[in-house]
N, C-alpha and C positions, 0 to 999 in steps of 0.2 A: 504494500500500500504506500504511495507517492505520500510525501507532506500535505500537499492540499487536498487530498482527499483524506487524510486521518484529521487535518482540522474541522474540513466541512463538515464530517462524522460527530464531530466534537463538538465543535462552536458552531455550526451552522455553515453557507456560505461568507466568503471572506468579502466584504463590501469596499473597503477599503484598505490598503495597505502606503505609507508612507516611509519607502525604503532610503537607507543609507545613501546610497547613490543622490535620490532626489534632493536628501538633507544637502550634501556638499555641494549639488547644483546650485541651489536655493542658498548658497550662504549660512546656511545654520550652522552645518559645521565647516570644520578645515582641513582639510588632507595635507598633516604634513609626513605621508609616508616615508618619501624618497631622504627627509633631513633622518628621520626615525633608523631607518635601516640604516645610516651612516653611523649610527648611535649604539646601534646593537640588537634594536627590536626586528623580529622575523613577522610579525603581525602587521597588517595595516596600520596605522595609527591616521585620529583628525582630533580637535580641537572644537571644541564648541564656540561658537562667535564669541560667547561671551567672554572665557578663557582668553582667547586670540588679544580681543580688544582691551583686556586689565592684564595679560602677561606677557604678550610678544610684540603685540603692533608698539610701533615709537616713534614719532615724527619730532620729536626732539634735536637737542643738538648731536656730534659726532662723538659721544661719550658711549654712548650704547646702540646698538642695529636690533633689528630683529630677527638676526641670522645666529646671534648671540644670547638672545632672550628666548627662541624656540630651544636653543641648546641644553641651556638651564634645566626649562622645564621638563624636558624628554631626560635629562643626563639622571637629572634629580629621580623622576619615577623608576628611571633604569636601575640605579644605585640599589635605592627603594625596594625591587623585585628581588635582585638579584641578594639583600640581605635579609630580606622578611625566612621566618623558618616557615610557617603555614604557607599550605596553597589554598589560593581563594580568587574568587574572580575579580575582586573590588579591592584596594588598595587605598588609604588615605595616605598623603602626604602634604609637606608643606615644602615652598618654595619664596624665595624672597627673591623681589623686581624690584624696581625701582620706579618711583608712584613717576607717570608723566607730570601732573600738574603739581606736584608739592618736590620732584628731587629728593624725596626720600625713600628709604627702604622699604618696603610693606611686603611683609608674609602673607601668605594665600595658602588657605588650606586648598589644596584638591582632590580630586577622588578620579581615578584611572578603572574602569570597568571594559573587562575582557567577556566579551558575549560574541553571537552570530551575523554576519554579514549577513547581505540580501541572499549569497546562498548557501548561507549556514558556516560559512567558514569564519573561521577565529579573527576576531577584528578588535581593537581596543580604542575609546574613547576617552581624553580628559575632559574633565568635565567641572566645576564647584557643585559645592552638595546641592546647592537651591537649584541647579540647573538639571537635576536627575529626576 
């Protein structure tokens, strides 16, 4: 039995579905794979807008890029993974950027959840708590 026929069995027909894909079309989230895999992750990885715009975007001066600040964030989770003893799908961490409008440091908690792509393969999103 195919996945959409054990859902339809289940939940009924599927009415709507709002996949991964569409999310990063649409701007919701961010694909930052290709930095990710340079990092160490074997998974997709994207970014929730919101993440993107309080941890990596920076139209600031030449003190920080956001080729620098995507690093952080990915380096930090990587670290993170790779010293946690439990396996789990969900991860919190914290990361410190540097606020655009004040020039100061500011910690961000975030939370990294490894789940299903549009076809079922292992994909990871960062994300903050309220954004889940």
């Amino acid at each position: 039995m195919d996945k959409n026929t054990q859902l339809n069995s289940v939940f009924g027909p599927v009415i709507y579905a709002y996949t991964r894909a569409q999310a990063i079309d649409d701007g919701v989230l961010v694909d930052v794979s290709e930095t990710a895999r340079e990092c160490g992750f074997k998974f997709p990885v994207a970014l929730t807008s919101n993440v993107w715009g309080q941890c990596v975007e920076w139209t600031g001066d030449a003190t920080q890029d956001e080729r620098g600040r995507l690093w952080d964030v990915l380096f930090v989770l990587f670290a993170t993974i790779k010293a946690s003893k439990r396996s789990s799908d969900r991860i919190v961490y914290k990361v410190n950027v540097r606020d655009q409008a004040t020039g100061r440091l500011r910690t961000h908690e975030l939370t990294s959840v490894c789940g299903p792509g549009d076809q079922g393969e292992p994909v990871i999103t960062i994300m903050f708590p309220e954004d889940d």
